[in-house]
C-alpha positions as MATLAB code, in Angstrom:
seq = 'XXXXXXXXXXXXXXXXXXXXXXXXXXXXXXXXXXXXXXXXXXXXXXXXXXXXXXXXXXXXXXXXXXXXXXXXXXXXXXXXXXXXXXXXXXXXXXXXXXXXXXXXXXXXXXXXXXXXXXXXXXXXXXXXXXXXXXXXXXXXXXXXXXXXXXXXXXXXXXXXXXXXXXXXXXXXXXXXXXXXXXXXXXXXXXXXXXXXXXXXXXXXXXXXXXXXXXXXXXXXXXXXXXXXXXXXXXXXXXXXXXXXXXXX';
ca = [
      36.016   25.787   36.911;
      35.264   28.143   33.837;
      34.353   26.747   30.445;
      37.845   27.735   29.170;
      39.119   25.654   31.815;
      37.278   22.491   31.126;
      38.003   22.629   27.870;
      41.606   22.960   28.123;
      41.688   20.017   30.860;
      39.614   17.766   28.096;
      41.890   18.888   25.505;
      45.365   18.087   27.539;
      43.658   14.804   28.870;
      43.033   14.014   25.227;
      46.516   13.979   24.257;
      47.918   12.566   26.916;
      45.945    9.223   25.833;
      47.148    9.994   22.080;
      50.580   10.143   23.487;
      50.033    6.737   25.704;
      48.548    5.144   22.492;
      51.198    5.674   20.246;
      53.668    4.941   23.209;
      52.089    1.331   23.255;
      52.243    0.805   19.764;
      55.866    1.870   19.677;
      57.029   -0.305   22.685;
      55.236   -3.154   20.539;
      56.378   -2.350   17.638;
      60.080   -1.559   18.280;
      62.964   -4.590   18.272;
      64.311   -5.317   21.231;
      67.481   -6.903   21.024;
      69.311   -9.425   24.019;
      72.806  -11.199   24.234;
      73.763  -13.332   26.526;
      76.745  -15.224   27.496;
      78.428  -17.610   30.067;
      81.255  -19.604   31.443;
      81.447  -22.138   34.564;
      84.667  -23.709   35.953;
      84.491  -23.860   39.358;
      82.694  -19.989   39.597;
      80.559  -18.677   36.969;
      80.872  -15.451   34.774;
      77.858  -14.451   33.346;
      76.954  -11.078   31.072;
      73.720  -10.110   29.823;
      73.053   -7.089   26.922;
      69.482   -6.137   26.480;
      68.884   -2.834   24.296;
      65.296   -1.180   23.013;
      66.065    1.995   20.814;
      67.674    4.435   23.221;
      67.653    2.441   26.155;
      70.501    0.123   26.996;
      71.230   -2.203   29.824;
      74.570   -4.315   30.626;
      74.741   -6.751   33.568;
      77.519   -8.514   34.352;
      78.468  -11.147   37.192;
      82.321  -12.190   37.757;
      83.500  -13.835   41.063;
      85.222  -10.239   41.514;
      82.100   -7.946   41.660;
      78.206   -7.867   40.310;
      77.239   -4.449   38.408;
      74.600   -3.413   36.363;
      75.284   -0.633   33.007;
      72.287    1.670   32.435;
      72.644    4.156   29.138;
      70.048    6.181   28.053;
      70.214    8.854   25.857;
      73.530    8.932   25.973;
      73.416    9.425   29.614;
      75.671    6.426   31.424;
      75.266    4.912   34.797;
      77.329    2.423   36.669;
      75.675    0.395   39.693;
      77.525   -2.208   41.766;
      75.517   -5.054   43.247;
      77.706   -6.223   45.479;
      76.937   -3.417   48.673;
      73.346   -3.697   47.460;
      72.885   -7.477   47.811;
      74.626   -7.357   51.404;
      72.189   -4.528   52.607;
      69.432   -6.425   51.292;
      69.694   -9.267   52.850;
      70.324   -7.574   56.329;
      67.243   -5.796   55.678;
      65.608   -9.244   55.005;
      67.377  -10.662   58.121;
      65.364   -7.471   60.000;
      62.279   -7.890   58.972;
      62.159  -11.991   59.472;
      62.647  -11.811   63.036;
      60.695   -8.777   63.695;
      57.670  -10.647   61.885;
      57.700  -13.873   63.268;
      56.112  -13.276   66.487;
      53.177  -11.510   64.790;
      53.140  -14.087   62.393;
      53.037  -17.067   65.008;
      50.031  -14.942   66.743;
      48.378  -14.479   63.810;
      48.675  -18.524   63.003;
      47.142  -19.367   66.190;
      44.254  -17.866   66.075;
      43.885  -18.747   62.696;
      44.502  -22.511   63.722;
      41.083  -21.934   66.482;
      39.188  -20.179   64.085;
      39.955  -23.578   61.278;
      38.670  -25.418   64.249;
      35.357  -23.973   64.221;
      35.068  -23.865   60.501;
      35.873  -27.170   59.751;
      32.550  -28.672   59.648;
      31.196  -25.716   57.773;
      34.021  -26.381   55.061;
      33.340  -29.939   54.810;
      29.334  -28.677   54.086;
      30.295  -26.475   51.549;
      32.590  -28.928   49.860;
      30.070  -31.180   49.618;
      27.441  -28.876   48.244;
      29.799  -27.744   45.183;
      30.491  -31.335   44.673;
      27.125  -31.495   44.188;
      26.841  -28.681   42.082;
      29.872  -29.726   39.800;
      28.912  -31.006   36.869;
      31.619  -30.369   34.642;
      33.464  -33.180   32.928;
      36.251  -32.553   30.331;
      35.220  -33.627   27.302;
      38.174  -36.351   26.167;
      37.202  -36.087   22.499;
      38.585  -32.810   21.830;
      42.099  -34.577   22.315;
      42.010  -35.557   19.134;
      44.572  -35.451   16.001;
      42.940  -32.596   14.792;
      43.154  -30.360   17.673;
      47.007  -31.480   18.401;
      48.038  -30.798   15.099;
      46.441  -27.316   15.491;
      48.053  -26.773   18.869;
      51.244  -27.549   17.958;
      51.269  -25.693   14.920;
      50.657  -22.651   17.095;
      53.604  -23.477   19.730;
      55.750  -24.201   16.828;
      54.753  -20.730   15.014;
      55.457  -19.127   18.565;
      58.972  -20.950   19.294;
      60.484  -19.703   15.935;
      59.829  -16.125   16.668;
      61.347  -16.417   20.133;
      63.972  -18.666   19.171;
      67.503  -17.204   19.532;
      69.219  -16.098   16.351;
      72.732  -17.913   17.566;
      72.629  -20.374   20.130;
      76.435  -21.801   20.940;
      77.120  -24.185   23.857;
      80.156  -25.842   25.124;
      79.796  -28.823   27.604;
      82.111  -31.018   29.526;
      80.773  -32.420   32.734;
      79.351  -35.762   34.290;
      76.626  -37.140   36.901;
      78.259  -39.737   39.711;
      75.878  -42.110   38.875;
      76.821  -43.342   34.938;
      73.283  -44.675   33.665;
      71.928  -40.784   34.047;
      74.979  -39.930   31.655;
      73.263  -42.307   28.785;
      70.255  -41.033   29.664;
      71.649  -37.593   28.723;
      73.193  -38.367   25.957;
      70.093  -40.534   24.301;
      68.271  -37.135   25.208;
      70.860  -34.968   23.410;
      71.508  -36.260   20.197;
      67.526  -36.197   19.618;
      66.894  -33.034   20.306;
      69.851  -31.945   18.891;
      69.046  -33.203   15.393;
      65.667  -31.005   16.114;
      67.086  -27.815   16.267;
      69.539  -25.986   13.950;
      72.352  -25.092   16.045;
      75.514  -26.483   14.925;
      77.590  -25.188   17.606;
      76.218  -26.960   20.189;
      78.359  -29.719   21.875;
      78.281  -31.601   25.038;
      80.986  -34.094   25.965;
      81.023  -36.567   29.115;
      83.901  -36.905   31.058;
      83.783  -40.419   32.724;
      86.953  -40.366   34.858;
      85.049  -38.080   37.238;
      81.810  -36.049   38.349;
      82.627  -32.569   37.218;
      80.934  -29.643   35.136;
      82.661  -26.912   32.826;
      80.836  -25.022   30.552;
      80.630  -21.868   27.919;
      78.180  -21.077   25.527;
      76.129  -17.448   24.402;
      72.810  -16.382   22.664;
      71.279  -13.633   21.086;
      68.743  -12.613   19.308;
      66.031  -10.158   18.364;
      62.728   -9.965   20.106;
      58.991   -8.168   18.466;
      56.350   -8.271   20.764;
      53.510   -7.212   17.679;
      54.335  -10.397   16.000;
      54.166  -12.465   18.668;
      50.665  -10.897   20.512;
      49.514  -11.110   16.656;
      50.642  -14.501   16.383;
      48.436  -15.282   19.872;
      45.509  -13.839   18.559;
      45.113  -15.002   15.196;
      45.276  -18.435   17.304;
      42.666  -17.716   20.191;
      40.325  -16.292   17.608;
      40.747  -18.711   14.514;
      38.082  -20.750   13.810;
      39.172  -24.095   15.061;
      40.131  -22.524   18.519;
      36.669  -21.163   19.143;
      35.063  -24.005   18.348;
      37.302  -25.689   21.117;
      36.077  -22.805   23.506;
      32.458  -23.549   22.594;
      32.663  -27.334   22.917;
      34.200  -26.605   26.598;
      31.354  -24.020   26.949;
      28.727  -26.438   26.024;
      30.443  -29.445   27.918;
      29.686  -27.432   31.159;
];
């Protein structure tokens, strides 16, 4: 290869990793937007929207047919799921029974070799209980720590959390004491979260479950891998990480 040559292939590979690079920072840096929504009475119809700059994709179940909507660019693109689930699980139907002898040979003569190798595990688990010398040290559960924690999952939960959240229930369990249960359960968390159209409704004449509800919202991964490293490398995390390290 010439010098010309080299330095064309350096220059092209160069690039190419520019390109990748600000590919990356795009893909992290772009919204990506989701909808979902549902109803259940006695079948369930369920549609899911997801859509990233020029890329869309629709999916939708109905107890008439599954299909999936792919646009991109402009370009549309219709799949039905219905052929493809039914040659997928004859496929999977195939390749069970054609496996299973080779996997029942392969079991017994794994089950002789364990045989052998018992006593040899049973030596080495007692040398590495030997060697273990690690205990968790109980005092980083303290209030300090928590409150840091869940600070973090908090931080984390509003930039997932759905921009509209609605939810329609009507349904009950046969045995009545896990319907309190429920209920106790949902008007707690319920005052947590601020999602007024949320309802759920027991029906005590009989065990039944109808439903509707949909979400959306907008999703950034930047923020959020931001979000996980300002908490991994804060100073109250590391200092968890070098208590662990020094309780070793």
């Amino acid at each position: 290869m010439s010098v010309k040559e080299e330095n064309k292939l350096l220059q092209f590979i160069f690039l190419l990793l520019i390109f990748l690079i600000f590919l990356i920072i795009a893909l992290l840096v772009l919204p990506y937007h989701y909808a979902l929504t549902f109803s259940y009475d006695q079948q369930l119809d369920l549609s899911f929207y997801f859509s990233v700059l020029f890329f869309k994709i629709y999916f939708q179940k109905t107890p008439a047919e599954d299909f999936v909507f792919l646009e991109i660019l402009g370009y549309k693109k219709k799949f039905k799921l219905n052929n493809f689930i039914e040659e997928e699980n004859a496929v999977t139907e195939f390749i069970q029974k054609k496996s299973k002898n080779f996997i029942q040979n392969k079991f017994d003569r794994i089950l002789g070799k364990t045989k052998n190798a018992k006593g040899k595990e049973e030596e080495i688990k007692d040398k590495n209980k030997k060697k273990s010398k690690f205990k968790f040290p109980f005092s980083l559960i303290n209030k300090e720590n928590l409150t840091h924690l869940l600070t973090f999952l908090i931080k984390i939960i509003n930039k997932l959390k759905p921009d509209y959240l609605k939810l329609n229930l009507l349904f009950s369990f046969a045995d009545p004491y896990y319907n309190g249960l429920f209920l106790a359960y949902y008007y707690t968390l319920k005052n947590l979260v601020d999602y007024p159209d949320i309802r759920a409704e027991i029906n005590w004449q009989e065990v039944m479950f109808k439903g509707d509800g949909a979400l959306g919202g907008t999703i950034r991964p930047l923020i959020i891998i931001w979000n996980i490293l300002a908490f991994i490398f804060s100073l109250k995390t590391l200092k968890i990480f070098w208590q662990l390290y020094k309780s070793k």
